[in-house]
C-alpha positions as CSV (number, residue, x, y, z in Angstrom):
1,X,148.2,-87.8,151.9
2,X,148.3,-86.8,148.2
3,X,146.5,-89.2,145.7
4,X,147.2,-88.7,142.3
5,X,143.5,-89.5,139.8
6,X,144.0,-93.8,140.1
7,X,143.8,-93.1,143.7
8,X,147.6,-94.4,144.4
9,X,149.1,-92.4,147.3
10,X,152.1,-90.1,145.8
11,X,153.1,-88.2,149.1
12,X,152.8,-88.9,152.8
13,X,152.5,-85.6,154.9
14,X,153.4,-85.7,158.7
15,X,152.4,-81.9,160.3
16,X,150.6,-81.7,164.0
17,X,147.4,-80.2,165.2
18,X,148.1,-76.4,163.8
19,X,150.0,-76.8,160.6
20,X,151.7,-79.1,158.3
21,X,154.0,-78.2,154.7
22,X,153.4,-79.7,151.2
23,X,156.4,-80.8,149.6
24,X,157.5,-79.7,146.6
25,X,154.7,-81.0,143.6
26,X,157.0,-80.7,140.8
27,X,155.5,-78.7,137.7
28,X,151.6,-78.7,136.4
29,X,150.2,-80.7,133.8
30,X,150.0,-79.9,130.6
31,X,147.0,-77.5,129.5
32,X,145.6,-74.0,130.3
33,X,142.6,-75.3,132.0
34,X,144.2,-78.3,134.1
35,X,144.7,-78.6,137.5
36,X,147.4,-80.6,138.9
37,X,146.3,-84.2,139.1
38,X,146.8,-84.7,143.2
39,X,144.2,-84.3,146.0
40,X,144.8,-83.5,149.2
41,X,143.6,-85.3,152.1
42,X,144.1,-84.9,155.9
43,X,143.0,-85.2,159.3
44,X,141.5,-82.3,161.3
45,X,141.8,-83.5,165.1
46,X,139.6,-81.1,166.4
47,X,136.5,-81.1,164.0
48,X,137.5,-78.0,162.6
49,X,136.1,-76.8,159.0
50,X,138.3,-76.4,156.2
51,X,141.3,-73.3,157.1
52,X,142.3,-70.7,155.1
53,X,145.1,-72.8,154.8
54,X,143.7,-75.6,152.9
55,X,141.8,-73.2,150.5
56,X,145.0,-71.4,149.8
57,X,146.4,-74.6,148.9
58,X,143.3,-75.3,146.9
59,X,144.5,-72.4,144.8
60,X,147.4,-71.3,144.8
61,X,148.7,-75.7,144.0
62,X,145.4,-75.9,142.0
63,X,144.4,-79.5,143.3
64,X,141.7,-81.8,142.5
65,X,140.5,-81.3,145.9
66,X,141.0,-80.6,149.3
67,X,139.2,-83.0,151.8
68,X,139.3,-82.6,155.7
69,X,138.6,-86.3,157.6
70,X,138.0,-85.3,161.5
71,X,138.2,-87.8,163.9
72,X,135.3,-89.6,166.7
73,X,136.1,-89.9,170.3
74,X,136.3,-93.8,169.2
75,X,139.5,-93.2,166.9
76,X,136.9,-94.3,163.4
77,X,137.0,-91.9,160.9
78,X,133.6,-88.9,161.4
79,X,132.5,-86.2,159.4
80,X,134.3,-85.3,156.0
81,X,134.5,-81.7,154.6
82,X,135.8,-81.1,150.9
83,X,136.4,-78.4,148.7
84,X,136.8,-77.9,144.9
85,X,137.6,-75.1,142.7
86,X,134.7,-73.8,140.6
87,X,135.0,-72.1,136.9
88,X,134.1,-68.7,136.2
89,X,133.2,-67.5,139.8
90,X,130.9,-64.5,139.4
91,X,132.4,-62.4,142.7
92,X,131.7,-65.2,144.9
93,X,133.9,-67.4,146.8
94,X,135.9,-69.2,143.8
95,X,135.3,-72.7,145.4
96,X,132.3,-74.3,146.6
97,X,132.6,-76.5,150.1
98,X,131.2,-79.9,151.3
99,X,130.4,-81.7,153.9
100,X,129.3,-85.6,154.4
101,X,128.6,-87.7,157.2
102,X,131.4,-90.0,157.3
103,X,133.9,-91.1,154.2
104,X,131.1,-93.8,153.0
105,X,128.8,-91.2,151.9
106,X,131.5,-90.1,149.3
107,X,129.9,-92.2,146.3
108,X,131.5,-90.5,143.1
109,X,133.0,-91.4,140.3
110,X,136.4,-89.1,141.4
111,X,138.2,-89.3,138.2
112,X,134.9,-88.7,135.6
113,X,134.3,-85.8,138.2
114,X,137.2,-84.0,137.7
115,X,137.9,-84.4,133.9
116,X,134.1,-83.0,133.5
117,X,135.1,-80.0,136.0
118,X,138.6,-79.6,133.6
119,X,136.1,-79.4,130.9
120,X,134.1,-77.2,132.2
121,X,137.2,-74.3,133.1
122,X,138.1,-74.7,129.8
123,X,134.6,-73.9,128.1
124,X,134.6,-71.0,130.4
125,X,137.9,-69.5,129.6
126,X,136.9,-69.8,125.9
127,X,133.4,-68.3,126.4
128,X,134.4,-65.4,128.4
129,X,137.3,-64.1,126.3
130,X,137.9,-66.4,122.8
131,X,141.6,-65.9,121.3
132,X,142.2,-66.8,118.2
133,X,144.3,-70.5,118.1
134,X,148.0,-70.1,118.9
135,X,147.8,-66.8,121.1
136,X,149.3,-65.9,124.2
137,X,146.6,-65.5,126.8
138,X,147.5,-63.2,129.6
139,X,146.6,-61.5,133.0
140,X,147.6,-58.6,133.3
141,X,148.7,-57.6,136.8
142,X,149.9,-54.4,138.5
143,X,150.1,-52.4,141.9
144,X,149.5,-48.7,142.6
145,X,148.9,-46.3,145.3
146,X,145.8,-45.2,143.7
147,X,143.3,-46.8,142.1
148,X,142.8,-44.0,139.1
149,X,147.0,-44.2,138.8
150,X,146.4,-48.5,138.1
151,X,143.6,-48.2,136.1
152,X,145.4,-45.6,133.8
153,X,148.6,-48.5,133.5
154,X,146.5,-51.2,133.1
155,X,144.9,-49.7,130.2
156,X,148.5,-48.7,128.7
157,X,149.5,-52.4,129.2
158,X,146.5,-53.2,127.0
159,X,147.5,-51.4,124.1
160,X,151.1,-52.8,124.5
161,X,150.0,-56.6,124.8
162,X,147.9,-55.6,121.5
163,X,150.8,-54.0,119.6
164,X,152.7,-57.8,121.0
165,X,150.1,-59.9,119.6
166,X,149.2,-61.1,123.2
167,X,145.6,-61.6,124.1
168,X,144.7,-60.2,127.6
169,X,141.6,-62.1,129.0
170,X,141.9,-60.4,132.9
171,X,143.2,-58.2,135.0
172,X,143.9,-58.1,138.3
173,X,144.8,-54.4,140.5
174,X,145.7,-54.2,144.2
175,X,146.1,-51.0,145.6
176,X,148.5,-50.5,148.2
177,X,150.7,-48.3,149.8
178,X,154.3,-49.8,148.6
179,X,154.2,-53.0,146.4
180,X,155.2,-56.7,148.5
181,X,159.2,-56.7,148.1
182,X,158.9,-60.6,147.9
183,X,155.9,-61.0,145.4
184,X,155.1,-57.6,144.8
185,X,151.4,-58.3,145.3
186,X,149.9,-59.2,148.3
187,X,150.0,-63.3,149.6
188,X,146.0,-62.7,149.2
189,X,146.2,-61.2,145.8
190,X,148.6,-63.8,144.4
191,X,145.8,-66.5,145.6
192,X,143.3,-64.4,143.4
193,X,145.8,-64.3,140.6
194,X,146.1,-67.8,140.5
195,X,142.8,-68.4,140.2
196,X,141.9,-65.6,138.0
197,X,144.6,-67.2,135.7
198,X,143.0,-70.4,135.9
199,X,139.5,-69.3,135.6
200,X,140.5,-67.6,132.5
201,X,142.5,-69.8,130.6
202,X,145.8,-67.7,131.2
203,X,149.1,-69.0,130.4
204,X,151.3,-65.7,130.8
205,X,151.2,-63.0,134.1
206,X,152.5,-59.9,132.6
207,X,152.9,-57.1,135.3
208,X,152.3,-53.4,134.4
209,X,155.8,-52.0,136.8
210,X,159.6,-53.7,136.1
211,X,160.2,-56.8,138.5
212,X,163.1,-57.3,140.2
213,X,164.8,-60.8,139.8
214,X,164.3,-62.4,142.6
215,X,160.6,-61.4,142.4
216,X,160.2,-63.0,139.0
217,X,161.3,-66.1,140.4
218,X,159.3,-66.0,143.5
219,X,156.3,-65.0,141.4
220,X,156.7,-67.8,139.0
221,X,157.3,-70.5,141.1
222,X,154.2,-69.7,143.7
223,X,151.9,-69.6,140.4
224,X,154.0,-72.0,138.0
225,X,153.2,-69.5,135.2
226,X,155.4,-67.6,132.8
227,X,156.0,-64.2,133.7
228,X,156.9,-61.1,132.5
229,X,157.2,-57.3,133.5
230,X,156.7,-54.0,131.4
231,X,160.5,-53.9,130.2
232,X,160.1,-57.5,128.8
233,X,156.8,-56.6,126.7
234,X,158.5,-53.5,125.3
235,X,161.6,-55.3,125.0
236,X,159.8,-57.8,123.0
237,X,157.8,-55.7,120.7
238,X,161.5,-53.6,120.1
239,X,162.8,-57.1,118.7
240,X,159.6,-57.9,116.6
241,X,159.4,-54.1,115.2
242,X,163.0,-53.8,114.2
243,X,163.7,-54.1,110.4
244,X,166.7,-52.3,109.9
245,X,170.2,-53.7,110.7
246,X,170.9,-50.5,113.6
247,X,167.5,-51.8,114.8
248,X,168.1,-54.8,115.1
249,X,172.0,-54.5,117.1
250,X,170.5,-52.5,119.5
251,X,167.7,-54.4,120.3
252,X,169.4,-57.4,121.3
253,X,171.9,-55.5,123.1
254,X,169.3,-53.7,125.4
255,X,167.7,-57.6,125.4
256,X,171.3,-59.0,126.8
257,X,171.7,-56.4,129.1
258,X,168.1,-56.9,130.9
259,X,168.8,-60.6,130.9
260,X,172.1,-60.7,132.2
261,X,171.1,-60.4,136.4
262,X,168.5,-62.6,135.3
263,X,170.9,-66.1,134.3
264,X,170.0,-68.3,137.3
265,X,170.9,-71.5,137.2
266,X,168.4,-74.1,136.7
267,X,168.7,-76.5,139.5
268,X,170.1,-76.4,143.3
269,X,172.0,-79.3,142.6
270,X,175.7,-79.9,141.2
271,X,176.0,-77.7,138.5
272,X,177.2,-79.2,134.7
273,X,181.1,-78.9,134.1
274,X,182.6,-78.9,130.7
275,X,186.3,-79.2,130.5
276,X,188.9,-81.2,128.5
277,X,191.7,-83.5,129.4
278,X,194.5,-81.3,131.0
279,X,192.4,-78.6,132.6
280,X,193.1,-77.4,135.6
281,X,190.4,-77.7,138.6
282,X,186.2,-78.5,137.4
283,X,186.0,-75.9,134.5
284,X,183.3,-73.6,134.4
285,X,179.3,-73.9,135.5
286,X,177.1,-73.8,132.4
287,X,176.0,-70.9,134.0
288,X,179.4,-69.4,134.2
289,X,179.4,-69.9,130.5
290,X,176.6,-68.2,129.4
291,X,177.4,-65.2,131.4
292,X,180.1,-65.2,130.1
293,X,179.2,-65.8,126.4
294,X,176.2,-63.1,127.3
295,X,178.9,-60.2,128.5
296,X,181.4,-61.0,125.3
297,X,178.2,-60.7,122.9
298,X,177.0,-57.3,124.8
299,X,180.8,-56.1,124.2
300,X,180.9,-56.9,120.3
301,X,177.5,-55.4,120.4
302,X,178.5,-52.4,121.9
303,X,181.1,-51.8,119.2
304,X,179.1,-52.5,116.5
305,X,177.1,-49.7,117.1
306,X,179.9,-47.5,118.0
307,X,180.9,-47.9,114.7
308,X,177.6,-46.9,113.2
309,X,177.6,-44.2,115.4
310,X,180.5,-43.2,114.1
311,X,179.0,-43.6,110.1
312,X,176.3,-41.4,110.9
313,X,178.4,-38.6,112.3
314,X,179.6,-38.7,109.0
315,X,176.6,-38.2,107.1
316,X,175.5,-35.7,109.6
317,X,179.0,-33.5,109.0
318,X,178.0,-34.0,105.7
319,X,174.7,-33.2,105.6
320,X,175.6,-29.8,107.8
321,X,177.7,-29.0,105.6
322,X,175.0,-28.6,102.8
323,X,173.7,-26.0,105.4
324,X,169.8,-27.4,106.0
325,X,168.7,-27.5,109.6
326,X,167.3,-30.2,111.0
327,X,164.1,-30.5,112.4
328,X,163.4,-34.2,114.6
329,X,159.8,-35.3,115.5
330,X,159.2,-36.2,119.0
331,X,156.7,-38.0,121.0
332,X,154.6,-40.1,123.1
333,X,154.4,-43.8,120.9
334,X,150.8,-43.5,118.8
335,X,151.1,-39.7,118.8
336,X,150.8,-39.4,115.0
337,X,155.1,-38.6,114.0
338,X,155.0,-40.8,111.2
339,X,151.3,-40.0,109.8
340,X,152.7,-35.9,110.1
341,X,156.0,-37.1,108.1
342,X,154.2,-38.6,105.6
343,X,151.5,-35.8,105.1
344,X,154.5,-32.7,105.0
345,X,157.1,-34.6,102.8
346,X,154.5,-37.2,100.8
347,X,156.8,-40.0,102.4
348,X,155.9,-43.6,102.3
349,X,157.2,-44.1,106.2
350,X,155.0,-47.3,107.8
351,X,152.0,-46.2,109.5
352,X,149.9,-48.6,111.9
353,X,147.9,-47.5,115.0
354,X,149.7,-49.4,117.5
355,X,152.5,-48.6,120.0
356,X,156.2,-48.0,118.6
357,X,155.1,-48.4,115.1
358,X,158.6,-46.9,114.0
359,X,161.7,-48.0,115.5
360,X,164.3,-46.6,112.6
361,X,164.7,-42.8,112.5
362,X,163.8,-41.7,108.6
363,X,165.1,-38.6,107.3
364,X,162.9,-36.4,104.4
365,X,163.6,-33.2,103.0
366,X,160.7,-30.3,103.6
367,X,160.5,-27.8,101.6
368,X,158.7,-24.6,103.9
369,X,156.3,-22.2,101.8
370,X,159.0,-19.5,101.4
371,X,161.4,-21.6,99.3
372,X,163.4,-22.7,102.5
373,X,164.4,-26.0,103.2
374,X,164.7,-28.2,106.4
375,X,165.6,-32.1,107.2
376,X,162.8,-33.6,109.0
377,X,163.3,-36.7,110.8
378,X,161.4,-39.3,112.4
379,X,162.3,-40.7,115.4
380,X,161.1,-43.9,118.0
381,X,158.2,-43.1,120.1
382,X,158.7,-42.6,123.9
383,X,157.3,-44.1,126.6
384,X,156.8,-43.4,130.5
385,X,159.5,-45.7,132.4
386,X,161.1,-46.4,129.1
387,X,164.0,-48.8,130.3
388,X,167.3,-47.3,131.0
389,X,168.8,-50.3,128.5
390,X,166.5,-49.5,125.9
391,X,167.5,-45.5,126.4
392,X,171.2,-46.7,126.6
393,X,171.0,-49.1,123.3
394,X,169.2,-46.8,121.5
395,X,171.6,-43.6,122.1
396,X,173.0,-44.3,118.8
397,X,169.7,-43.6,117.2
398,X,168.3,-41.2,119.6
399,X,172.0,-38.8,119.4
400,X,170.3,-37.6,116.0
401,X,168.0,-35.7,118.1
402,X,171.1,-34.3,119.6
403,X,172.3,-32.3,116.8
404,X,168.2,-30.6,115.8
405,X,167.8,-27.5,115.7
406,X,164.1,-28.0,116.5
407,X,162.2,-30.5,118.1
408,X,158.4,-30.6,117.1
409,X,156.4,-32.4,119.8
410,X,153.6,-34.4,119.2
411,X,151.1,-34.9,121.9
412,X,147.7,-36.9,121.3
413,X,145.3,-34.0,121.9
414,X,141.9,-36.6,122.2
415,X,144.1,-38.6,125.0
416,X,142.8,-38.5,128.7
417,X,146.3,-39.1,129.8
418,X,148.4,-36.3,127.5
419,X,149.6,-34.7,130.5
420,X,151.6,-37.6,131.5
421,X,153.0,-38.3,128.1
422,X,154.1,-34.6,127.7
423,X,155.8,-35.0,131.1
424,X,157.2,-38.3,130.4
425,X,158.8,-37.5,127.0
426,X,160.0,-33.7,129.0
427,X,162.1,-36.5,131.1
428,X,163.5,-38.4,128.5
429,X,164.6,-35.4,126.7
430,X,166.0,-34.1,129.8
431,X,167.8,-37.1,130.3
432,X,169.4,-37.0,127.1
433,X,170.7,-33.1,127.5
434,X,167.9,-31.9,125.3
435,X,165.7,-29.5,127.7
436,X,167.2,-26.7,126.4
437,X,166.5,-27.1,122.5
438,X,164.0,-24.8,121.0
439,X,160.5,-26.9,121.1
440,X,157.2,-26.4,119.5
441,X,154.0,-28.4,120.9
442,X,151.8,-29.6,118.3
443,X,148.2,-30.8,119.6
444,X,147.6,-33.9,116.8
445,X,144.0,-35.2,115.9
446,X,142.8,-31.8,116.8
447,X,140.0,-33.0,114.5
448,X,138.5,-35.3,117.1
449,X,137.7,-32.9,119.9
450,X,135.1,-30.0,120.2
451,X,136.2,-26.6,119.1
452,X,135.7,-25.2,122.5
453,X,137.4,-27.8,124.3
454,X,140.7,-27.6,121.7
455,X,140.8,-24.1,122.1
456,X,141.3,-24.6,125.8
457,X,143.6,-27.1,125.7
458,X,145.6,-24.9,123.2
459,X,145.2,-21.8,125.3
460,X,146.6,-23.6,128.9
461,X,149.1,-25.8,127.2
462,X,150.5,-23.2,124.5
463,X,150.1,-25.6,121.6
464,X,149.3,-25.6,118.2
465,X,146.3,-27.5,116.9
466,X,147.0,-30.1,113.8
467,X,145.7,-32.9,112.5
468,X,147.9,-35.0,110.5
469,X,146.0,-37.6,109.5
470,X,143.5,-34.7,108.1
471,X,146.1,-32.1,107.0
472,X,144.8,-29.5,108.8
473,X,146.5,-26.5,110.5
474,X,149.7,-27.2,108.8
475,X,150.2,-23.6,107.6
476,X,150.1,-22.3,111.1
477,X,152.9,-25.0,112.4
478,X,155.2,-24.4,109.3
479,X,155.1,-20.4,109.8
480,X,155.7,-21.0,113.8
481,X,158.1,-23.6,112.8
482,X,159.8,-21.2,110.8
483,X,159.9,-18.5,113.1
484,X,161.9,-20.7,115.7
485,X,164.4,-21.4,113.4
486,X,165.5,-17.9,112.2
487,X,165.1,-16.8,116.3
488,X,168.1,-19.5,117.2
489,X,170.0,-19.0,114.5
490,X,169.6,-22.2,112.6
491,X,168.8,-20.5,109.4
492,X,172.4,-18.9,109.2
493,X,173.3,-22.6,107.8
494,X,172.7,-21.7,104.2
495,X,172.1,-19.1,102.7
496,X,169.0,-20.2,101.6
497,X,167.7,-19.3,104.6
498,X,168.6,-16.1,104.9
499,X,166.0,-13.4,106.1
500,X,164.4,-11.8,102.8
501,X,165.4,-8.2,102.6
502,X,163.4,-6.0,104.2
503,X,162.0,-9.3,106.6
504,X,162.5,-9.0,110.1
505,X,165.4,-10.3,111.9
């Protein structure tokens, strides 16, 4: 039977000796800290203690409790074993078991009980991570084959829950050889997510890898919390960051297009129909509808920013035919781009230290030491995995790196993980046809590493120490820089740029 807190019986369960299944609850209660309201209690015909079962049902439902009434030889109710969840467990079993003599020795006040137990999650959750009033508070989940490879993602998703505005209060890392296909995590680790979730106040799963549809259902109805992948997050932090109107088009378009295999519908049974007098059959399903509404928007979308594709072809023919190469910043997000545009062109581009600070590519004139002049542009900072929507709907923007005759690459030269961003932005510029444009590494916040150590990392990576936040090394990068462009043939633009007689060629 399941009691709900006045002790009326809600659901009658009929199983036999080895297993029985829990209908369908319906949705928690209101609250970070609150468990359903229902306690579970059954027979065990054999004396048996508590299964793995009933614990996992403990959890993964969060009930009350979970009580297990055995039987005597004379048919009168024996020994009863219970089971409650406990706050804050420190490593050890996340529930604490009891036992009594027979049902009579049960003298509590059940519902006082449980609203002190409520209370006590909820201090808990508060003292172990506070969030300020109004935050999202979130567990952050992921799978990998190593544990060094999770550990490194997990700390990534960090930094892009705090560039969201999202508190993360836990984490929870399974490593395996190839993730669930039906939950992603393990049965056993979705338990322990549950309950880390619960123990910590959690009202959001975010997972560090891209979830398939079905496995964001799955997910969210086994732990009745939101959920959301790494696409989502980014996605979400796109549509916040975006100011200008080109910004803005193609965030929603790459939004549309991730949500489009998502539009279940909401229930299993009849679906609504809308329809006039005359129409012919039931009309269309609401969910019919929005698909539909969804794939007309993503069209007008899609030429919309054709159009300002178009517009800045335009201004690009135009600004070629002033003669001025171009020369586009590139990077890993947070690898200093718009602190190095500022510092070279005394530009007033937004600077923050948090992922994808700048979504709108901003042009500047530079002006190099020998009276020769380039456009420098600013770009959006790359990611590992970036989404192929986001790569799709930003192509407008990102085709400016297209037409530069040099790309200067910014890696974070203090960051235990710059080997993966310089491979991950490599792929992305592969991916957009631009492996073969001339490229010049630039090591940023040189100034925060050893001499010895930069020197090495200069020497086996080919790269040019700077610090832009600093303005050091900048003479070295413009001469280099400079270099390049007369070697491809960028300066043959403009006269301007014409080798000095008697320079070399």
């Amino acid at each position: 039977m399941l009691l709900d807190r006045r002790g009326y019986v809600q659901w009658v369960v009929v199983g036999n000796d080895h297993r029985m299944y829990l209908p369908d609850l319906g949705r928690l209660r209101a609250g970070r800290a609150h468990f359903r309201g229902l306690r579970l209690v059954h027979v065990h015909l054999k004396d048996e203690p508590l299964s793995r079962d009933d614990l996992s049902d403990l959890g993964l439902l969060r009930l009350d409790y979970v009580a297990a009434l055995s039987i005597r030889p004379d048919g009168l109710p024996g020994r009863v074993r219970g089971a409650y969840l406990l706050p804050g467990a420190d490593g050890s079993e996340p529930w604490r078991l009891e036992e009594f003599a027979d049902p009579h020795a049960l003298e509590v006040d059940f519902l006082a009980f449980v609203t002190a137990l409520e209370a006590e999650f909820a201090a808990k959750a508060e003292e172990a991570a506070p969030v300020e009033e109004g935050r999202d508070r979130a567990l952050l989940v992921d799978v990998a084959k190593r544990a060094a490879d999770g550990d490194d993602n997990l700390q990534e998703m960090r930094e892009l829950c705090r560039t969201a505005g999202v508190s993360v209060v836990g984490q929870v890392l399974q490593v395996r050889p190839k993730p669930d296909p039906h939950y992603l995590v393990g049965k056993g680790k979705l338990e322990e997510l549950v309950l880390e979730a619960l123990q910590k106040g959690a009202d959001l799963v975010i997972f560090g890898r891209n979830l398939y549809p079905a496995q964001a259902r799955a997910i969210a109805e086994a732990t009745e919390l939101r959920v959301l992948d790494r696409t989502q997050l980014i996605l979400d932090i796109f549509a916040n960051r975006a100011l200008s109107g080109d910004g803005k088009l193609q965030v929603e378009l790459a939004q549309l297009k991730y949500r489009m295999p998502r539009l279940t519908a909401e229930d299993s049974g009849l679906s609504r129909l809308v329809g006039g007098i005359g129409g012919q059959g039931p009309g269309e399903t609401k969910l019919e509808i929005d698909r539909r509404r969804a794939r007309e928007r993503i069209k007008r979308l899609e030429h919309e920013i054709e159009s300002l594709s178009k517009r800045r072809a335009v201004r690009r023919s135009q600004r070629e035919a002033r003669g001025l190469p171009v020369v586009a910043l590139v990077g890993y997000t947070n690898a200093g781009k718009s602190t190095l545009l500022n510092a070279l062109t005394h530009a007033d581009v937004f600077v923050e230290d948090k992922l994808f600070a700048t979504l709108d590519p901003t042009s500047r004139r530079l002006r190099f030491p020998r009276d020769r002049e380039v456009i420098l542009i600013d770009t959006v900072g790359f990611i590992r995995d970036l989404p192929r929507d986001l790569i799709n709907a930003f192509r407008a923007t990102l085709e400016e790196l297209s037409h530069a005759d040099l790309l200067l690459h910014l890696v974070d030269a203090a960051d235990a993980r710059l080997d993966d961003h310089i491979a991950a932005v490599d792929h992305i510029l592969a991916e957009l046809g631009l492996a073969e444009t001339p490229r010049l590494l630039l090591l940023n916040k040189a100034d925060r590493l050893e001499p010895v150590r930069l020197r090495a990392l200069a020497r086996r990576l080919g790269g040019l120490p700077i610090s832009a936040r600093a303005e050091q090394g900048f003479e070295p990068m413009l001469s280099a820089a400079e270099e390049i462009l007369w070697r491809s043939g960028a300066a043959e633009k403009n006269a301007i740029f014409a080798p000095e007689p008697g320079a070399p060629a």
